[in-house]
N, C-alpha and C positions, 0 to 999 in steps of 0.2 A: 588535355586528355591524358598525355603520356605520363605528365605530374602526377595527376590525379589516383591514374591505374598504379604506378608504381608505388604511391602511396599505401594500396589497399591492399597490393600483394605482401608489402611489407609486413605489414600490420596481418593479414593472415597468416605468413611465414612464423612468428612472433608467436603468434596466439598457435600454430601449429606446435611449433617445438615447445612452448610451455609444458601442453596438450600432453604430446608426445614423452617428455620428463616427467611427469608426475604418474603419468599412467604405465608407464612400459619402462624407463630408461630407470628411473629411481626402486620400484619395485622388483626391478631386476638385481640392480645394487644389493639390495634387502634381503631378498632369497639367497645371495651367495655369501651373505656374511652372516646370517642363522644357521646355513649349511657348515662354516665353516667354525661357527661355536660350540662349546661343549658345552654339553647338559650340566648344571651344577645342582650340588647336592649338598646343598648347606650342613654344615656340622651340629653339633649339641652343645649351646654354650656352656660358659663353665656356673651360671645363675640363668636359671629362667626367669625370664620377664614378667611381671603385672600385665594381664590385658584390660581394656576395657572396648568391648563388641557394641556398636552406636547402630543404632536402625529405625532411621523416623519411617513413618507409616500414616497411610491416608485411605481409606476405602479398600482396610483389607480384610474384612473379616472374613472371609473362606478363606484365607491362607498364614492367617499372621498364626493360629493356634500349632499348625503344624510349623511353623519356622520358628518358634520358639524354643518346641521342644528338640528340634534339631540342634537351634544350638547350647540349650541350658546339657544337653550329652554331647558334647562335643570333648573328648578326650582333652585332658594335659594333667604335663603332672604336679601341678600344686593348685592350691586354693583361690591363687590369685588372679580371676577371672571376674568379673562383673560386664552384665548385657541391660545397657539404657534404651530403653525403648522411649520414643516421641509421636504419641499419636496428637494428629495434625487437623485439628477440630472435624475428626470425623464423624457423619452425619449415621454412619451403621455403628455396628457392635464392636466396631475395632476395640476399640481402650477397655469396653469393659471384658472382651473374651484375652486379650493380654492381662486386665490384671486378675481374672480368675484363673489362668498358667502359671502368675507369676507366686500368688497365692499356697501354689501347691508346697512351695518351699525347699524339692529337690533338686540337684544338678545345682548348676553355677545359677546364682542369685541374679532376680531379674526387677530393675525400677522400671517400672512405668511412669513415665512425666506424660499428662494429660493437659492439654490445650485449647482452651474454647473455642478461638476462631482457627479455621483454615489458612494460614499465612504463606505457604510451600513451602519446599526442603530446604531451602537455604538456611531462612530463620529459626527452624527445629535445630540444625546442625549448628549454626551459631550458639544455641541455649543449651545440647546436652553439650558439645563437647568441652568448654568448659568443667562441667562435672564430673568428667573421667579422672578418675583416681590409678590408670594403668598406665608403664611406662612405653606402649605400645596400643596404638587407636585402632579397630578394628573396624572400618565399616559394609555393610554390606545393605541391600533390598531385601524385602521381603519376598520378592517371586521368586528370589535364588537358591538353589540348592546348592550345599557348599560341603565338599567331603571329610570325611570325619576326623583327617589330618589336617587338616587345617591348621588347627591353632599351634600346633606341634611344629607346622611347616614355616608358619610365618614365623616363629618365635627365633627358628634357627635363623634365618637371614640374616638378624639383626642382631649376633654374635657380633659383628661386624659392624664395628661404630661410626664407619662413613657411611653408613647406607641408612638412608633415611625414608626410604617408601617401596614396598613391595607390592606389585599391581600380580592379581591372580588370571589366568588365561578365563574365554569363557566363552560358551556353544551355546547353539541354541538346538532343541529336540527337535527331531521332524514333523513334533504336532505343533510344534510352538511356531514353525516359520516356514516359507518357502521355500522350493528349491535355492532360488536368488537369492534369497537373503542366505539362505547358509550359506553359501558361496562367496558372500561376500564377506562373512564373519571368518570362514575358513581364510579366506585374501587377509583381512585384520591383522586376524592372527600369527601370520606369518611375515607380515610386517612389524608386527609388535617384535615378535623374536629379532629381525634385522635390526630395529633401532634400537634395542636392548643391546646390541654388539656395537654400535656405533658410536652409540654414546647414553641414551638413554630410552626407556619406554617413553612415547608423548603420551603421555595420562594413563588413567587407568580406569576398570570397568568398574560403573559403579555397583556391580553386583557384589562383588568381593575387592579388599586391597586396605592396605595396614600400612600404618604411619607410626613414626618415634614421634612419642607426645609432644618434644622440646620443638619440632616440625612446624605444629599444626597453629593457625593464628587462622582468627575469626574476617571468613567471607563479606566481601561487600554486600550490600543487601540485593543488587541487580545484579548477582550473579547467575550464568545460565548455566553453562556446564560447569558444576562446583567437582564433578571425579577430574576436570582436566585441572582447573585455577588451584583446588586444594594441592595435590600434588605434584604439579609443578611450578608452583612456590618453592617449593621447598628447593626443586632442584637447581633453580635458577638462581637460588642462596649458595649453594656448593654441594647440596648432598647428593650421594646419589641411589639411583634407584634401579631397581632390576625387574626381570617381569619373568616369573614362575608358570612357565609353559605347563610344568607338570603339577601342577594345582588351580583346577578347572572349577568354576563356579558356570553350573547351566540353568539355561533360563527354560522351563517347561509351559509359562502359561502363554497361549498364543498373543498376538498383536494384527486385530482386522487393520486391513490396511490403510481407516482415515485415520485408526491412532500409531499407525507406522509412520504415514506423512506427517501428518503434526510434532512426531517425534524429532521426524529428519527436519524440521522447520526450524524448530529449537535449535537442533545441534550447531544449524547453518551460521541463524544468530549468533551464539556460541564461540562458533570458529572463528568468527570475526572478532568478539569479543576477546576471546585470550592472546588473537594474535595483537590487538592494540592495547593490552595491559600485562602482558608478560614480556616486553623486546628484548629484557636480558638475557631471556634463550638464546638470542640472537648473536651473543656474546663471542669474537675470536678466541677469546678466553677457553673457550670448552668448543673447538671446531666441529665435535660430531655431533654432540648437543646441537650446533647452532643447523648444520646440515641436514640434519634428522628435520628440526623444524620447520627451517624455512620450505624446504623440500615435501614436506609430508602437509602439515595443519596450514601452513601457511599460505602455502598452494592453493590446497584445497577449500578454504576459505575463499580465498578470489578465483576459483574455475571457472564458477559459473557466468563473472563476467568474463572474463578472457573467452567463453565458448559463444557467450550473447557477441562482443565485439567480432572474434573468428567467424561466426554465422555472417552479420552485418555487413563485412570484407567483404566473403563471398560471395554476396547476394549484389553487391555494388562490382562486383568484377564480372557477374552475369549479364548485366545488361551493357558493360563497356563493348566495344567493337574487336577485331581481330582473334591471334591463337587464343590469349590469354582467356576471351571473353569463351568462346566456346570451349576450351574447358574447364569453366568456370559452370559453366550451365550442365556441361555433363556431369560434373561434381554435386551440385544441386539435385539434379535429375536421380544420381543415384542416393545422395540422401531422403530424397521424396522417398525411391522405393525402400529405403530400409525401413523410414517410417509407415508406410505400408503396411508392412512385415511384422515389424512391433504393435501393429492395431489386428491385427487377426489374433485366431483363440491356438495355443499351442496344439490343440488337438488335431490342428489340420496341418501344421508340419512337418516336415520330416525329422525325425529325431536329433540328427547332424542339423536341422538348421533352428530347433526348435530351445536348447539354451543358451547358445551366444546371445538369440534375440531375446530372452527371458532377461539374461546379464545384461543385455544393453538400456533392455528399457527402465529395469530395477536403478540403474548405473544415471539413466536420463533424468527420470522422475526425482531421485535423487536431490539432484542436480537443480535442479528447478524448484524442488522444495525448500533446498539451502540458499538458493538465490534471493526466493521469498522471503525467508528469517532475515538474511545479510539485511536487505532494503526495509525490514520493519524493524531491523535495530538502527540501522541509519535513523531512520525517522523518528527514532523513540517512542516508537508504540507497540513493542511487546507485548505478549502476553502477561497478566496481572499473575505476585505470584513466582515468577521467573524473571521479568524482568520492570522493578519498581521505580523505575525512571532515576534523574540523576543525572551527570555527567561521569563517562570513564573515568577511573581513578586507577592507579597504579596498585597490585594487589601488595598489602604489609611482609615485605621479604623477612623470612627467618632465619636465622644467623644459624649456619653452621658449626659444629665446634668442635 
């Protein structure tokens, strides 16, 4: 019995301090080295770059008409911009209210590439970007709003011939999300800034974020998160990358919450996927790169079992005998009541107790969503789409230069 218990304490000890590092010890790291960063302000090169702005699209016709026009007026100062659009065998008016925008023939020139079937993003991204004729890959969503420096802003980064990808900050409106979920984007984001110091941004939003063409090589077709695999390729090749705190791309159209969780199911999958097709992040080669990641995506990719084993520990230290076992049970005991807590309506809260439990349970759910993706990618049954079966393959590294 004394085997057995110390075995479990272990193994929750373990899964504690994991726990304990990824959520508090590491994001503590994070907050004092964006603290201790200076804001940069890219220069004016001495040739502005070709862009070419990619933005596949699928069931967007209430929004793709005004995201056009946003960005065909999106300042710079030469000619050499072009916006490929990829509607993605959509079932409404998408492709034909793009190509009657595109039609109009003002501002920066816009191709519509039109699609019969629905294939997902990956495939559209695989087909335009080849056709980019800009020395600089612009991609963004169509729910994003993106400010009118933009192209002005990304253009300057890439003055700088080792910098291979600039990832744009990005918020959500207060009609678009939760209290929790802002909160969690605000956390993001301030994480983003620390691993930006550390060594690198881990991916970038796919709302807004730009790439040096010579970067960019064509996605596997099971690829799930293509804003993390695209971009950090590249960086895992030697480039590097920065993340533009002060160019904000926000997201205003809401997400009801079963297409929040299906979101986070994906990402979960996701996580696990880039952590077993990217390990040259992992690389001593680039120490804070590798910190940043093993630390940050890589963790969080396997949380969710380390919290399932952590739980499991506990739960087998509860019914063992002595100190250990009771409190083991009072630990339990007050896990019941927090989950309690988190199943009541915040309106009966008190205000001091009513967002940590908003954050935890957004923080749980999470958690259990990613857990889900993780074991349907194990199993290879993804979603059609995002993820088209196959065995992992290692993403095509592009050579720095």
């Amino acid at each position: 019995m004394e085997t057995a218990q110390a075995a479990l304490l272990g193994t929750l000890g373990i899964a504690v301090a994991a726990a304990g590092y990824h959520h508090v010890a590491f994001p503590a790291l994070l907050r004092r080295l964006a603290r201790r960063s200076r804001a940069s302000h890219p220069a004016a090169p001495g040739r502005w770059p070709t862009i070419s702005i990619v933005m596949p699209a699928y069931r967007e016709e209430r929004h793709i008409e005004r995201k056009l026009r946003a960005l065909r007026a999106l300042p710079y100062v030469s000619a050499g911009v072009e916006v490929l659009v990829g509607c993605d065998g959509s079932p409404d008016g998408t492709e034909a209210t793009a190509r009657r925008v595109a039609a109009e023939g003002v501002g920066h020139p816009i191709a519509v590439h039109g699609f019969a079937a629905n294939r997902g993003k990956v495939a559209v991204l695989n087909d335009l970007l080849p056709l980019c004729r800009g020395e600089i890959v612009v991609l963004t969503d169509v729910s994003a709003e993106v400010p009118l420096e933009t192209l002005m802003r990304l253009a300057r980064w890439f003055a700088d011939p080792r910098i291979g990808v600039v990832a744009a900050a990005y918020d959500l409106s207060p009609t678009a999300a939760t209290p929790a979920e802002q909160s969690y984007w605000r956390w993001q984001r301030r994480n983003k800034r620390g691993e930006a110091a550390l060594g690198a941004p881990m991916g970038a939003h796919g709302s807004l974020y730009a790439m040096r063409s010579v970067c960019v090589r064509p996605l596997p077709a099971d690829t799930i998160n293509d804003d993390f695999l695209l971009p950090m390729a590249a960086v895992a090749a030697g480039w590097l990358a920065v993340y533009d705190d002060d160019l904000v791309a926000s997201e205003r159209e809401p997400s009801p919450l079963g297409t929040d969780l299906r979101r986070r199911v994906r990402i979960g999958a996701g996580n696990l996927q880039q952590l077993l097709r990217l390990p040259a992040l992992l690389s001593p080669a680039r120490p804070g790169v590798a910190l940043a990641f093993a630390s940050g995506k890589a963790l969080r990719a396997l949380m969710p079992f380390v919290l399932a084993i952590g739980a499991a520990a506990l739960g087998g230290l509860a019914v063992t005998a002595g100190a250990i076992g009771d409190m083991a049970r009072l630990a339990a005991l007050g896990i019941a009541a927090a989950g309690g807590l988190m199943a009541c309506r915040d309106a009966i809260l008190p205000r001091a107790v009513a967002r940590p439990v908003r954050l935890l349970r957004y923080a749980l759910l999470g958690y259990a969503a990613s857990g889900w993706g993780a074991l349907r990618y194990l199993a290879g049954s993804y979603d059609k789409g995002w993820r088209r079966g196959g065995p992992a393959s290692v993403l095509p590294a592009p050579t720095a230069t």
